[in-house]
N, C-alpha and C positions, 0 to 999 in steps of 0.2 A: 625566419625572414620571408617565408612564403606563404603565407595565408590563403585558405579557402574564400571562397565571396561567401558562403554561407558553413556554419558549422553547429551539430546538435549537440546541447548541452544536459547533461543528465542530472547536473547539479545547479538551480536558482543561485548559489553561492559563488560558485566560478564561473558566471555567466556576469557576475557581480564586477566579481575581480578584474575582468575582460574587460569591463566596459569603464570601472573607475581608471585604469591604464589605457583608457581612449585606443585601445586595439577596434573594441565594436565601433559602429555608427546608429546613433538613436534610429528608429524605425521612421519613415514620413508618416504625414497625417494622413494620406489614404490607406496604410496599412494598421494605423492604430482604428481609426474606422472600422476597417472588418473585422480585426481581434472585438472590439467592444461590441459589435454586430452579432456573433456568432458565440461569444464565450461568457460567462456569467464573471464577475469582476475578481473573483477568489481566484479564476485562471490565469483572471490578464495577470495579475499584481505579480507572478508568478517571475512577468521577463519586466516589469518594473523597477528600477533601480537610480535611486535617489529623485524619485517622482516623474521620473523620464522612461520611456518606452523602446527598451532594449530589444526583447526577445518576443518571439510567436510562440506558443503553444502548439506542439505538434503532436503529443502523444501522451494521453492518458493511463496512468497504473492505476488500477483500484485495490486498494485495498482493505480491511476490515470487513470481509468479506466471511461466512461459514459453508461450507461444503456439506452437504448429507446425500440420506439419500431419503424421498419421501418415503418410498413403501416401506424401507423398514421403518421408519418413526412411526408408520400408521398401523402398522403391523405391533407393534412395541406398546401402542398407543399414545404416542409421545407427540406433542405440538411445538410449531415452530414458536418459539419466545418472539415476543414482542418487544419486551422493555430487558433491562440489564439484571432485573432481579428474576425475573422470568429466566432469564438465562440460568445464572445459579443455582435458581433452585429446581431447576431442567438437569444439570450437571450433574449434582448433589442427588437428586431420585436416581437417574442414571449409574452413580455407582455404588448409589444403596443396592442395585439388583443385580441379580446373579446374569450377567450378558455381557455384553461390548463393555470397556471402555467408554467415557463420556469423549472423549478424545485425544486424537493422534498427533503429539507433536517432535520434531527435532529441529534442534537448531546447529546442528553442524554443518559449516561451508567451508573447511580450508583454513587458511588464512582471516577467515571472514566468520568463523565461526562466532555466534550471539546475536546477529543483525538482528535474527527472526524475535528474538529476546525484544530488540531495542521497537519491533513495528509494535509488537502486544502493548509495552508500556508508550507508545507515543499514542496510541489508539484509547488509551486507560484513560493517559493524559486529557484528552478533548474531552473526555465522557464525563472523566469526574470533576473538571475544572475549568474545560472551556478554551475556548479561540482564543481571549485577551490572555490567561495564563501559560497558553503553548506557546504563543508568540513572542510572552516574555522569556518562556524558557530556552527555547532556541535563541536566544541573542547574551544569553544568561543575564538579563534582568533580574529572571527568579532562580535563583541558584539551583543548583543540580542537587544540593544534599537540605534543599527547601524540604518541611515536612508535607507538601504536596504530591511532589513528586515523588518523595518517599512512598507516602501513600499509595499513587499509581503502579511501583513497582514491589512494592510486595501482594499489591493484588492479584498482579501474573503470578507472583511467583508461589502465592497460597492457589489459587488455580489448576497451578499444575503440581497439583501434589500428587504421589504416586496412586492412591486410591481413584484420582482422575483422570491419569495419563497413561495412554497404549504409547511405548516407546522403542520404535521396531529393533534399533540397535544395541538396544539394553536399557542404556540410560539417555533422555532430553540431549546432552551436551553430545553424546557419541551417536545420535543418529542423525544424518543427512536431513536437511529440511525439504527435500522434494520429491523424489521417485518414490525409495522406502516409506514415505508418510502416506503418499499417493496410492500406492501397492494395498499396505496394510490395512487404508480405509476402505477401498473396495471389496478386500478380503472380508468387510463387517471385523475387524479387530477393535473399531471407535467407531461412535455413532458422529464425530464432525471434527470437521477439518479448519481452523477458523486462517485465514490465506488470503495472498492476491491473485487476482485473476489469469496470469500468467500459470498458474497450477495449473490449469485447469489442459495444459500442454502437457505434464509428467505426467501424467495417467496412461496405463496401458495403451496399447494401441486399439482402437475397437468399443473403447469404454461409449456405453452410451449417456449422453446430458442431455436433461430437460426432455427428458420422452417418455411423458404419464402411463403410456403403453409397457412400460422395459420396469420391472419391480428391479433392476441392477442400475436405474438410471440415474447418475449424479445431477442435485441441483443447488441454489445457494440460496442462503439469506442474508439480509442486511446484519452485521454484529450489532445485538440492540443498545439504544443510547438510555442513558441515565436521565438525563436533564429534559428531556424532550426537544435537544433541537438540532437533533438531526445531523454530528457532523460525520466527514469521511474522510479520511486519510488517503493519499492518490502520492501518486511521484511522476514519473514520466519525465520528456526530452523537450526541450526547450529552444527553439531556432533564431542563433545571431547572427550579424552580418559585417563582415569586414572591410568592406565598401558600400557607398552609397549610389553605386552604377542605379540606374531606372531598371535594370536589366534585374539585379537582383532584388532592389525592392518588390518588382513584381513576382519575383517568384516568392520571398518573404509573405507576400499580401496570398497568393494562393495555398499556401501555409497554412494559411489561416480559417478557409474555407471551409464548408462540410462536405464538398466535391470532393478536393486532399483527400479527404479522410474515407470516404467511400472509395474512390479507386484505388486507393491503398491497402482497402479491407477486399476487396474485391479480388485485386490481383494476389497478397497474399495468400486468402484462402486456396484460389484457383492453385497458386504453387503447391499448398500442401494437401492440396488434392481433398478438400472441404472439412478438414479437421481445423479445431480449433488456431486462431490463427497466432493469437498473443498479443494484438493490438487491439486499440480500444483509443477513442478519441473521444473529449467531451464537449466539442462543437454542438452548439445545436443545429437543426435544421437537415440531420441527417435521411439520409432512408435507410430507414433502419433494417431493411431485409435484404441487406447484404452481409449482415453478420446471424450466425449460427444462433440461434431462439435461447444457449445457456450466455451467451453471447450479447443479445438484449436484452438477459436479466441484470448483467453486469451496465448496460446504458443505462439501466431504468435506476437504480441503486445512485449511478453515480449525475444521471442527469436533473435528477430529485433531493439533491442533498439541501439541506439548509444552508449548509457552509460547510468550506470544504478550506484543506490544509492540507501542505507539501512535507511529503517524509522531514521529521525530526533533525534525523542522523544527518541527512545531506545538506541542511541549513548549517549545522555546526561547523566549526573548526575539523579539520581531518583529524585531529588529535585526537580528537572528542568522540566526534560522531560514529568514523570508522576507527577506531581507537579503544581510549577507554572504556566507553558505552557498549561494547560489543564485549571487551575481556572482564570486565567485571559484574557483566550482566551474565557472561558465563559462570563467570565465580561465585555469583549470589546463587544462579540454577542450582550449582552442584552442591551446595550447602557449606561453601570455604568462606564467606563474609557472611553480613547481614545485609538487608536493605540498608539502613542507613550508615554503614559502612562501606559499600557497594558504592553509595550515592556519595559521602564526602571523597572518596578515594578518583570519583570521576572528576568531581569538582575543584579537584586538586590538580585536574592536569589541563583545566580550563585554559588558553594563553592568557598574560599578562599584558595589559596595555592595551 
């Protein structure tokens, strides 16, 4: 009974729920102005809801992202892929030879153990089928045990077959998706990391990025797309308002700015004393040299997409998304289901109605 004037929302779905319970208040027309001013439309649509303009964009995830390290691929003689089959058959040479791992993955969190499961297949998703088929999926238009999505998730899961995966903890499902992942890539245990840009925080202390100088220097590349057009998987915080004071609309409206987003990268860094910060905004109009140079690899990525889509998991039902989608993409890892038993068994716990 005591609401904030503003509150960040990490989920487009329950930024939803907020507002169809008339708790939020649509945004005014000077603040939808500067969101459509400064954000490319895949952003705004993000605090849209039922064709009305909820929410600001305040914070960019990127993801689909690969971690390496150049000198040793040049060392190695190995090229960044361009396209998805490039990738594969990148992978595929990679554990033909006697060296690294093609790469290091786990997906244990806890309670939360699989997410990192559900980002590969939501990233498959866009690659092999596109914006109009995620969009159906997430609202389950297209069924979860669709043979599309099938498709998407036994692609990860042929991916990381053991011939291709450094798994620090033994096995995919028993090892942590962050520190351990982060450790053993710079250890050279895997030649790439495929992640969101928030990794790039779990790496040692010291670790250098994007500094052509340092042969130990981590850098990224785009995960390459299939179809040629370019999408990118992001998530990020979403800013609503519980009143329609002028007071908070204007701070709503600087929300929205590329100002926000600089002094925020600015001051963060400065707190952590110029390591990587963990933020990332996809406002245009920034100055971009306020963020660390692996830092504006990850703008360029993401300020260059063709189109771009909101994590999966967090448009679903919680049943779903943090739910089934995560234990059963466990279960498919570990070799206890199949894909398409994986995929009806989620589609089974879809809600009714």
């Amino acid at each position: 009974g005591n609401p904030p004037n503003i509150s960040f929302f990490p989920q487009p779905g329950k930024l939803a729920d907020f507002a169809r319970q008339e708790f939020l208040k649509p945004v005014t027309d000077d603040v939808t102005a500067t969101i459509n001013e400064y954000w490319a439309p895949d952003f705004a649509a993000f605090g849209e809801v039922d064709g009305v303009q909820f929410g600001v964009p305040a914070k960019s995830d990127l993801k689909g992202i690969v971690f390496y390290k150049p000198a040793l691929f040049e060392a190695d003689g190995y090229e960044v892929p361009t396209t998805f089959d490039e990738f594969v058959a990148l992978v595929d040479t990679m554990a033909a030879a006697d060296g690294p791992k093609p790469l290091c993955v786990g997906i244990e969190s806890g309670t939360a153990t699989g997410w990192m499961f559900t980002d590969w297949t939501e990233d498959m998703v866009l690659r092999q089928h596109g914006g109009e088929v995620y969009d159906g999926w997430v609202t389950n238009e297209v069924k979860f045990d669709d043979p599309m999505i099938v498709e998407s998730m036994q692609t990860v899961k042929d991916l990381w077959s053991d011939d291709n995966v450094f798994a620090p903890g033994g096995t995919v499902s028993a090892t942590n998706f962050g520190t351990p992942v982060a450790e053993a890539h710079l250890a050279d245990d895997c030649y790439m990391v495929r992640h969101s840009n928030f990794f790039a925080g779990l790496y040692p202390a010291g670790t250098a990025f994007a500094d052509p100088e340092n042969p130990e220097a981590i850098d990224v590349f785009y995960f390459p797309d299939i179809n040629g057009d370019g999408p990118v998987l992001t998530a990020g915080t979403i800013a609503g308002a519980f009143d329609d004071d002028p007071a908070t609309m204007a701070v709503m409206e600087y929300l929205a700015t590329p100002e926000y987003a600089q002094i925020r990268q600015q001051k963060q860094t400065a707190e952590l004393e110029g390591s990587i910060s963990g933020y990332l905004s996809g406002a245009t109009g920034q100055d971009t040299s306020v963020y660390q140079p692996l830092e504006q690899r990850f703008l360029e990525i993401l300020q260059t997409a063709d189109f771009v889509r909101f994590d999966g998991g967090d448009l679903m039902p919680a049943d779903v998304g943090s739910g089934s989608f995560w234990s059963e993409g466990t279960s498919l890892v570990n070799g206890d289901v199949t894909a398409e038993e994986a995929a009806a068994n989620i589609q089974a716990t879809w809600p009714q109605g």
